[in-house]
N, C-alpha and C positions, 0 to 999 in steps of 0.2 A: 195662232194666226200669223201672214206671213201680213205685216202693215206697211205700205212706204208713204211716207212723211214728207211733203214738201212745203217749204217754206223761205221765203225771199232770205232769213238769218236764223242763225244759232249759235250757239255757245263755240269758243270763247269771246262771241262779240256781245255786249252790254245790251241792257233793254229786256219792259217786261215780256215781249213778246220769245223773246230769246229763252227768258227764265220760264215760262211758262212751258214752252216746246220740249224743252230739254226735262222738265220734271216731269212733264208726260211721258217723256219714253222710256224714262225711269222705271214710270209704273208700268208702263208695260211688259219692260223686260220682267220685274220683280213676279208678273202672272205668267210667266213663261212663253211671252210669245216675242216674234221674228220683228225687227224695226229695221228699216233703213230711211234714212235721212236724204233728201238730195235739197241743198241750199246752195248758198253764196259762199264766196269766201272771204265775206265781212269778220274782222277780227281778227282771220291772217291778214295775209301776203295779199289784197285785194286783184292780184294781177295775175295768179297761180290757180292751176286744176288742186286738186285734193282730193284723193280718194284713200280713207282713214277708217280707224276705229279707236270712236271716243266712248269711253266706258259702256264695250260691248255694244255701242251699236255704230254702222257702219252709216260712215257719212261721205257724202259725193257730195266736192264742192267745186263748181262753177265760180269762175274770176267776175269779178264785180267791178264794171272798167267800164259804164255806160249809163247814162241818167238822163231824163226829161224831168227837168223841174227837181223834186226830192225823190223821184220814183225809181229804182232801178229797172235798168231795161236788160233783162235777161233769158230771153227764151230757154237755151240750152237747163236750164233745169226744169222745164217743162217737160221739154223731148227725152229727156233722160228716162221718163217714165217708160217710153215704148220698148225699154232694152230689158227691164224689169219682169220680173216674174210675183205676184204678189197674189195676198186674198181681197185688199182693200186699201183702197189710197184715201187718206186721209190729208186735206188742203190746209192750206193757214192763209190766211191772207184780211183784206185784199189788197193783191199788187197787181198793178196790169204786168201783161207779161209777162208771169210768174204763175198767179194761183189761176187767174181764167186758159190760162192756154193748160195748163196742168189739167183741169176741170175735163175741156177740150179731150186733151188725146187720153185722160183717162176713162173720157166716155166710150172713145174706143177700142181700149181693154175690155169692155162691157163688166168691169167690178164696180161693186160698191165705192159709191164719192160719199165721204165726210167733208163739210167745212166749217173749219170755226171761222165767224163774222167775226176780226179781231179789234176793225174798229175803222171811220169812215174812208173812203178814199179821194181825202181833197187834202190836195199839197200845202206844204208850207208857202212856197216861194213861187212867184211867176204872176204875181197879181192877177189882173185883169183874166189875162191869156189862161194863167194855170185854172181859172176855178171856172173859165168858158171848157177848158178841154176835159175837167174834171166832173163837170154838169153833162154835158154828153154820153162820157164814160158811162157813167151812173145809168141814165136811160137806154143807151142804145146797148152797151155789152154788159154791164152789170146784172142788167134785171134779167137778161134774157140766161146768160152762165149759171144764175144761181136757180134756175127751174131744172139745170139738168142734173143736180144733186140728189144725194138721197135723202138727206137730211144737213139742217143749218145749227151750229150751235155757238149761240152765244153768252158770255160772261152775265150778262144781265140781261132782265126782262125789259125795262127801261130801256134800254139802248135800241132793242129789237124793234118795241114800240114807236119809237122816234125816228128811225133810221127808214127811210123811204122805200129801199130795195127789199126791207126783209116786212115790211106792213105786207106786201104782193104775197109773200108767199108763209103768211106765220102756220100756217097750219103743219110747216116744214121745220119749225124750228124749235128746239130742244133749251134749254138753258141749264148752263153747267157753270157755277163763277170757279175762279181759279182757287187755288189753296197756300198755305203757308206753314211752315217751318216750325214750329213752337220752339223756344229757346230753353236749354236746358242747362239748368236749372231754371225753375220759374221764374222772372223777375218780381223784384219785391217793389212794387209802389212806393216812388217817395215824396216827400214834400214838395213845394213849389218853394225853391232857392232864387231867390230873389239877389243874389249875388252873382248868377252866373244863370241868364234865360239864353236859353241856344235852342236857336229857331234852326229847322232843317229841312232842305229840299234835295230830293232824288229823284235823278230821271236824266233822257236824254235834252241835250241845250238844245231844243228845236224852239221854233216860234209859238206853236199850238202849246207847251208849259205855261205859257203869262210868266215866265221868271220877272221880266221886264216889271210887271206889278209888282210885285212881291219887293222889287228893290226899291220901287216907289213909296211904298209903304215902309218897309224898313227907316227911309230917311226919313219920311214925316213922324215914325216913332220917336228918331232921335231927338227931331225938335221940340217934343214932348216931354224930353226928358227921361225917355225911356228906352235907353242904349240894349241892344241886343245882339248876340253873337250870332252871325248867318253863317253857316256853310253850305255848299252850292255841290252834289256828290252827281259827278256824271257829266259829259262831255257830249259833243254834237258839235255841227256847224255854226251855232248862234254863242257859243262860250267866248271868241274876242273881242264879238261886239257886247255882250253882257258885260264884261270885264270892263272895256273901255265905260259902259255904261256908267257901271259900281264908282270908278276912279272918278267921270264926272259930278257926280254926285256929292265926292266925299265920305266915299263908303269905307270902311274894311272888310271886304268879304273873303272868307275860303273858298277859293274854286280850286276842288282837288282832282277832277281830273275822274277817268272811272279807277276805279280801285273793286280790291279783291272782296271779296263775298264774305270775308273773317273783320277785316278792315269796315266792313258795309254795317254789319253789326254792331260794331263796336261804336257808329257814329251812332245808331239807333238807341244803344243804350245810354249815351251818353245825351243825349237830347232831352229838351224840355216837349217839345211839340214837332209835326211834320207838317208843312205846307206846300199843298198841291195845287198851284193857280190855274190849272189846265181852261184854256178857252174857246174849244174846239171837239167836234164827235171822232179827233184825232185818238182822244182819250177816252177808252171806251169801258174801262174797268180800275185800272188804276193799284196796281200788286203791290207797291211802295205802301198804300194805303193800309192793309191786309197786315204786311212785315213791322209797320213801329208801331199797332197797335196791337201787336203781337209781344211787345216790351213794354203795354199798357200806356202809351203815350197818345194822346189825344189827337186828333189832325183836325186840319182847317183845309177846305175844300172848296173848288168851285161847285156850283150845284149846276150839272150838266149831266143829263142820263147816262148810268153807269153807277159813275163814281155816287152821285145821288142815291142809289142802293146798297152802299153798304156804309154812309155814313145818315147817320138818321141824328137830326140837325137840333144838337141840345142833349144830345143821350151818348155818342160815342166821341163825337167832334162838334164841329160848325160848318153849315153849307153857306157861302158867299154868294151874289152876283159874280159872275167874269168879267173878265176885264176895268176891277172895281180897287183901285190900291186903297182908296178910304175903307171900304168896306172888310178890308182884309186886317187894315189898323184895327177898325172896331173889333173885329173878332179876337185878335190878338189880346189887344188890351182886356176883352171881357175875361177872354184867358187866363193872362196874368194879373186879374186885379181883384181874382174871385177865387183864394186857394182852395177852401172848398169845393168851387163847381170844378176846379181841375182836377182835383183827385177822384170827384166823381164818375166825371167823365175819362179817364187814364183805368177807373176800374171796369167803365162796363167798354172800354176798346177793348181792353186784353179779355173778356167774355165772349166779347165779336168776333177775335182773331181763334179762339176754343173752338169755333163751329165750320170755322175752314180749314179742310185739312187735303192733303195729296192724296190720299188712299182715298177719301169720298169720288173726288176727280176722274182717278182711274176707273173706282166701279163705276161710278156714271158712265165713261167713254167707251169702257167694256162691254157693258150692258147695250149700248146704242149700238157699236159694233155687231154686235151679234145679234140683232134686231136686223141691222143692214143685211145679215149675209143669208137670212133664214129665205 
């Protein structure tokens, strides 16, 4: 099959939606078929065309020079479709003016639409205004864009369930969660080192994280008595005011910045636990999640649909309230105060991360695919 892939980012710019996209077309090539990408040029030269080939598949990338609120505003990788010769286009989204106009002119290719729901579309920033212009979106072009699909798929049932746009049309919808990586050689479970507790978060610094929690919580550990090493992996617009945060505080936190995928591992294995305060259907799966209990490490979670499925609350991690710093201590502390339940729970995450893998992924998308095309 000849697939073209659109999507607001890709690799080499950071984020699970990026790692996600990029390990799909992986499996695609790996089944012998035709990929072209047409994105942004988030992660280059934000101001430059690109037209490339990243391990064999060929990427068309539009400059990314235009925003409402957090949204980019980029038609031309929409239109880029109508120059294309393909079996099926395959959406990612949802970004306005990105995946619905994509959606649009590839209804008039008359091929098969895929889209994966990747998660909701209400901004971080713009208060009032953003989440009036985002409440519209939602009824007036969201709901109407995703009937002219062939099929919706997304990471979790939970999120589908929850998410208003895809309740209209579930009879359309597929669910496929993402995959991960297993680390090779196994990791070997270790004790709870009460000399050295390293609490860790990955992801982009947007506002929908809860980082903001998580450092609240941190300081109330400390005045507990119970000093923890944070590192902060991953970068965004909200990382100077976090910082500045941290400093008010009286914090020492790492914020490293995004780093390489060798370096990303290396934090994972070195961690005690991962925590994901996410407070928004911003997060609609949560891949970070997947990758350090993939090193058998424990996670502490908001319980928001999604991420709610694939942490089951006492058995792999902890599900919190959002936007809850006490309740983030308490989990923390049961964590580290219960060596036992840690290493419990550290054995059945790495059993959890054993049942996601990229090759399921692909058959899944395969399989749908050629469902689409019959």
């Amino acid at each position: 099959m000849k697939i073209c892939i659109v999507a607001a980012c890709y690799a080499p710019s950071k984020g699970g939606v990026e790692k996600s996209v990029e390990e799909l077309a992986k499996q695609l090539l790996n089944r012998g078929h035709t990929v072209h990408v047409i994105t942004s040029s988030r992660g280059l030269d934000p101001t430059k065309f690109y037209n490339e080939t990243r391990e064999s598949v060929e990427v068309t990338r539009y400059p990314e020079t235009r925003f409402l609120f957090d949204a980019p505003i980029n038609p031309q990788i929409a239109m880029h479709i109508l120059k294309l010769n393909y079996d099926l286009l395959h959406v990612h989204g949802v970004t306005p003016t990105i995946s619905d106009l994509a959606i649009i002119f590839g209804k008039l290719k008359r091929k098969p639409i895929i889209l994966t729901y990747h998660n909701s579309p209400v901004p971080d920033y713009g208060g009032k205004c953003s989440l009036f212009i985002s409440t519209v979106y939602v009824k007036l072009v969201d709901r109407l864009i995703i009937r002219l699909v062939n099929k919706v798929v997304t990471a979790t049932k939970a999120f589908a369930k929850k998410t208003t746009t895809l309740r209209s049309v579930l009879e359309k919808v597929v669910t496929i969660p993402w995959g991960v990586h297993l680390p090779n050689p196994k990791p070997v479970l270790k004790e709870l080192d009460y000399t050295s507790l390293n609490l860790l978060f990955v992801g982009q610094l947007k506002k929908y994280k809860g980082v903001r929690y998580l450092l609240k919580a941190v300081k109330i550990l400390e005045k507990k008595g119970l000093p923890i090493n944070v590192v902060i992996v991953g970068d965004g617009p909200e990382r100077g005011n976090l910082e500045t945060y941290a400093k008010t505080l009286g914090l020492k936190i790492k914020f490293t910045g995004a780093v390489s995928e060798t370096l990303l591992h290396k934090y994972y294995a070195s961690s005690t636990l991962l925590v994901l305060p996410s407070i928004s259907g911003r997060e609609a799966f949560g891949l970070v999640l997947l990758e350090a209990m993939s090193y058998g490490k424990p996670v502490i979670v908001s319980n928001i649909p999604g991420p709610n499925e694939i942490v089951n609350d006492g058995y792999n991690g902890l599900l919190v309230p959002p936007k809850s710093a006490h309740a983030l201590v308490d989990a923390i502390k049961k964590l580290f105060t219960s060596p036992k339940f840690y290493k419990t729970l550290g054995s059945n995450a790495l059993k959890t991360a054993e049942n996601y893998s990229w090759k399921k992924v692909g058959d899944k998308y395969e399989e749908i695919y050629q469902q689409a095309l019959l």
